[in-house]
Legacy VTK file of the C-alpha trace (Angstrom):
# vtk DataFile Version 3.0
C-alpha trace
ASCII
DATASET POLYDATA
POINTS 217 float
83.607 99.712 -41.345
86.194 98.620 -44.337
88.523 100.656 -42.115
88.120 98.847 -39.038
88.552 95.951 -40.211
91.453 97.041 -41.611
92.724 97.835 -38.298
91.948 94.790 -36.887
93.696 92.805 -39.541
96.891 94.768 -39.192
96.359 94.198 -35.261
96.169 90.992 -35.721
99.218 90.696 -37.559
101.177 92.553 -35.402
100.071 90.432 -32.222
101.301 87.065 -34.289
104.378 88.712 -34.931
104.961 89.462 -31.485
104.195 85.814 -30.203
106.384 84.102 -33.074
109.391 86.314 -31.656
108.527 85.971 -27.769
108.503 82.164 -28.727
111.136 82.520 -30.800
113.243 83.958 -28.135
112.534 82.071 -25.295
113.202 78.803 -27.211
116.532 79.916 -28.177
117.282 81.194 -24.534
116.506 77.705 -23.071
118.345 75.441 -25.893
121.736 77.573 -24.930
121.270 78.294 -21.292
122.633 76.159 -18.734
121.199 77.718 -15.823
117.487 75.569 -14.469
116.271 78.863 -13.317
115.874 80.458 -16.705
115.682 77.294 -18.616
112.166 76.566 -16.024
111.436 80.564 -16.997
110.844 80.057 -20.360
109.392 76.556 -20.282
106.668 78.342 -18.125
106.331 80.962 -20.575
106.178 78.521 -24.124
103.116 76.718 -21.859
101.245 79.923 -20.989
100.935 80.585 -24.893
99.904 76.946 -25.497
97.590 77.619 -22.586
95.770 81.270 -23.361
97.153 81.833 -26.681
97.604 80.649 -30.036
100.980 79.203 -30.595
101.895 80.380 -34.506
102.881 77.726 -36.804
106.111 79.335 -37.957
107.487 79.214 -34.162
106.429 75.601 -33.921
109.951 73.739 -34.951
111.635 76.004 -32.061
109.431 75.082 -29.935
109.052 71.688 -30.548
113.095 71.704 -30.510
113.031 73.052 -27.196
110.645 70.926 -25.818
112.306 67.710 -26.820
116.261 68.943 -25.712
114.814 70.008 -21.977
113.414 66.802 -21.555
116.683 65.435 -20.874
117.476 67.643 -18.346
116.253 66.155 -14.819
115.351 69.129 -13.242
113.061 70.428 -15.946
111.729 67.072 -17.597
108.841 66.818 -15.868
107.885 70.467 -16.810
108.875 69.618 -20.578
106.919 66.738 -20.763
103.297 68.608 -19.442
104.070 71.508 -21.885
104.177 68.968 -24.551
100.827 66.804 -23.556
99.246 69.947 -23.901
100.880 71.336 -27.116
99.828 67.855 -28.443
96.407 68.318 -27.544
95.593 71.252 -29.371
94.983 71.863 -33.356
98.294 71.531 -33.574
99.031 68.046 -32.552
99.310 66.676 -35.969
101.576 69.174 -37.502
104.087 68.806 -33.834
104.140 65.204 -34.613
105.282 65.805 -38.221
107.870 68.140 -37.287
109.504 66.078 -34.607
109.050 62.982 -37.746
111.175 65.338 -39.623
113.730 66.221 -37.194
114.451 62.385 -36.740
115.069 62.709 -40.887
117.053 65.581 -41.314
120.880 63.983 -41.157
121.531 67.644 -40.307
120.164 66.747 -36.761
122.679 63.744 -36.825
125.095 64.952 -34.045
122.101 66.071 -31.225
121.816 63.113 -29.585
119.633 64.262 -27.003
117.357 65.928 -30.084
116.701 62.956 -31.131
116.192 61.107 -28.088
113.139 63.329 -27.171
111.953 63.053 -30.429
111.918 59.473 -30.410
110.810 59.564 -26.539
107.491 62.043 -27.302
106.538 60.207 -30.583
106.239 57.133 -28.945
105.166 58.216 -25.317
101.876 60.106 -27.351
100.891 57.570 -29.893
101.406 54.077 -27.961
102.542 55.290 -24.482
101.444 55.358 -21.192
100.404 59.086 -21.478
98.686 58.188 -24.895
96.889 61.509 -26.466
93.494 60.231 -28.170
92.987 63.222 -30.261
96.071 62.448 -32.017
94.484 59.896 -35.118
98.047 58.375 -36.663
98.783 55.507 -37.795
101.893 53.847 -36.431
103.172 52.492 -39.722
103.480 56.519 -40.424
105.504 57.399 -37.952
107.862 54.337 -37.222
109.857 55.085 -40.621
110.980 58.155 -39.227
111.721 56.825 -35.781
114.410 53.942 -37.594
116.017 56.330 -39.323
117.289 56.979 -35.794
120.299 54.220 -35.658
121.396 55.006 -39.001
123.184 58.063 -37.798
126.179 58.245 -36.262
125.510 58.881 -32.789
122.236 56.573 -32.772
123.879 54.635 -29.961
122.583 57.546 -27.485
118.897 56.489 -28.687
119.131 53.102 -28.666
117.789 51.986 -25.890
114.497 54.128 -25.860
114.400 53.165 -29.437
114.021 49.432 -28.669
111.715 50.138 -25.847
109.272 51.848 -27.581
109.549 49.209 -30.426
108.493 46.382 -27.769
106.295 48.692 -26.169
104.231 49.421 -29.530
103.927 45.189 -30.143
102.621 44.698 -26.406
100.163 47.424 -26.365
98.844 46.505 -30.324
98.800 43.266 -30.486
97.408 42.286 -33.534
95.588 45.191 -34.282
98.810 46.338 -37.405
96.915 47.510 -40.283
99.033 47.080 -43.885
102.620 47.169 -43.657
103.192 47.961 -39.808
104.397 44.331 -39.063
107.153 44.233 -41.165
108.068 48.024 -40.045
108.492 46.855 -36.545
110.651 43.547 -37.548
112.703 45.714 -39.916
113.278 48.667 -37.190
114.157 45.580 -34.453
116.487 44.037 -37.192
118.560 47.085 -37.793
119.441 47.137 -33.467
120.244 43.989 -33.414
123.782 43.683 -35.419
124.442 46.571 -33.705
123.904 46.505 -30.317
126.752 43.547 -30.433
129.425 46.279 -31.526
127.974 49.529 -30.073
129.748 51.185 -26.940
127.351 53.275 -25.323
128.205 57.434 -25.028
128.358 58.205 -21.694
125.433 60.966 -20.991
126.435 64.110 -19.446
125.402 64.456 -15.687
122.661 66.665 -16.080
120.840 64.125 -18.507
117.918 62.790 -16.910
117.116 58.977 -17.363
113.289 59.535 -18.294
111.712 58.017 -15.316
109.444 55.102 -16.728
106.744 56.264 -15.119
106.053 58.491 -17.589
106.739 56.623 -20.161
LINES 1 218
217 0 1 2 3 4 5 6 7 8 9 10 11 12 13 14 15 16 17 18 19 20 21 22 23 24 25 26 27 28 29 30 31 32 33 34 35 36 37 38 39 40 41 42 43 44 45 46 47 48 49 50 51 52 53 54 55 56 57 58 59 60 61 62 63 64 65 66 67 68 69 70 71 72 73 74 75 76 77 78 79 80 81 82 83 84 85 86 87 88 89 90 91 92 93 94 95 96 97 98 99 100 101 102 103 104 105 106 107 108 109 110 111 112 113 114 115 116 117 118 119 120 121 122 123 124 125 126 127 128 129 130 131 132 133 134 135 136 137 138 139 140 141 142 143 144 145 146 147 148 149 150 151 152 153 154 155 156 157 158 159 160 161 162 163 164 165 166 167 168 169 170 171 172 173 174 175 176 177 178 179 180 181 182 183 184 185 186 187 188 189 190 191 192 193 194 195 196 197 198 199 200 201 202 203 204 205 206 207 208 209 210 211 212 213 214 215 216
């Protein structure tokens, strides 16, 4: 018995290994491809393991990374966005969350505009959007610090405009339901737009950029 269950473990091991580098891969693929084809290929492939396997933790910044970068692509947004819903909805929620919080920290990430932009976008869109997911129990004054950190970098001008959306969004939909210090989050994340938006000249997006339909928003 002690040796089958040695097996198993080591089986077990080898299987997680496998899925960390087949999601490893494919992430990687679609962040530096520019064909659709094979950028929709491995979409479909990161949502069958969120779908009928068990997406391991150590892939989960790739594919979180992937996730948010394809959503600006028109052709593939839509795609992007139901592979996230559902990555969202499982144990790992939380922890997805956090690591697009920390992506939206890092000044490393300072120069991927369009990073950034689905960061901000799937934060918002799954905590106080229209595709709210209710298994996800965060507060919004623990999120919104990362989300301002946003127009403090140097190409925050890209984000801008989803970043004030989802700011005006979060008052409508909350009303006066803040707990603590979310209030004067919001005020201080609207403050630090306006002085700026005065100055800014918007980037022009590349082509294949899509403009985030508000419907799912």
């Amino acid at each position: 018995l002690p040796a089958v269950c040695g097996m198993c473990v080591c089986v077990a091991c080898v299987c997680c290994q496998l899925m960390f580098l087949c999601c490893r891969l494919s992430s990687t693929l679609a962040n530096k491809s520019t064909q659709i084809e094979i950028i929709e290929l491995c979409l479909d492939l990161l949502n069958a393991v969120v779908c009928y396997s068990s997406l391991p933790t150590d892939a989960l910044l790739s594919f979180v990374t992937t996730l948010c970068l394809s959503l600006n692509i028109e052709r593939v947004a839509r795609k992007s966005l139901e592979v996230m819903l559902r990555l969202l909805g499982t144990h790992l929620g939380h922890s997805a969350i956090y690591t697009m919080c920390t992506i939206l920290q890092e000044r490393s990430r300072g120069q991927d505009a369009l990073l950034l932009r689905g960061a901000v976008f799937y934060i918002s869109m799954s905590l106080w959007g229209v595709r709210r997911v209710e298994s996800l129990e965060l507060s919004f004054g623990s999120v919104l610090p990362s989300v301002r950190q946003v127009p403090r970098l140097s190409i925050w001008v890209l984000c801008q405009s989803h970043c004030n959306q989802h700011a005006a969004r979060l008052t409508v939909v909350t009303g006066g339901q803040f707990q603590f210090s979310s209030p004067n989050i919001i005020i201080s994340h609207a403050s630090l737009h306006v002085p700026m938006m005065s100055s800014a000249v918007a980037s022009p997006m590349p082509s294949f950029v899509s403009s985030l339909s508000p419907s799912i928003m």
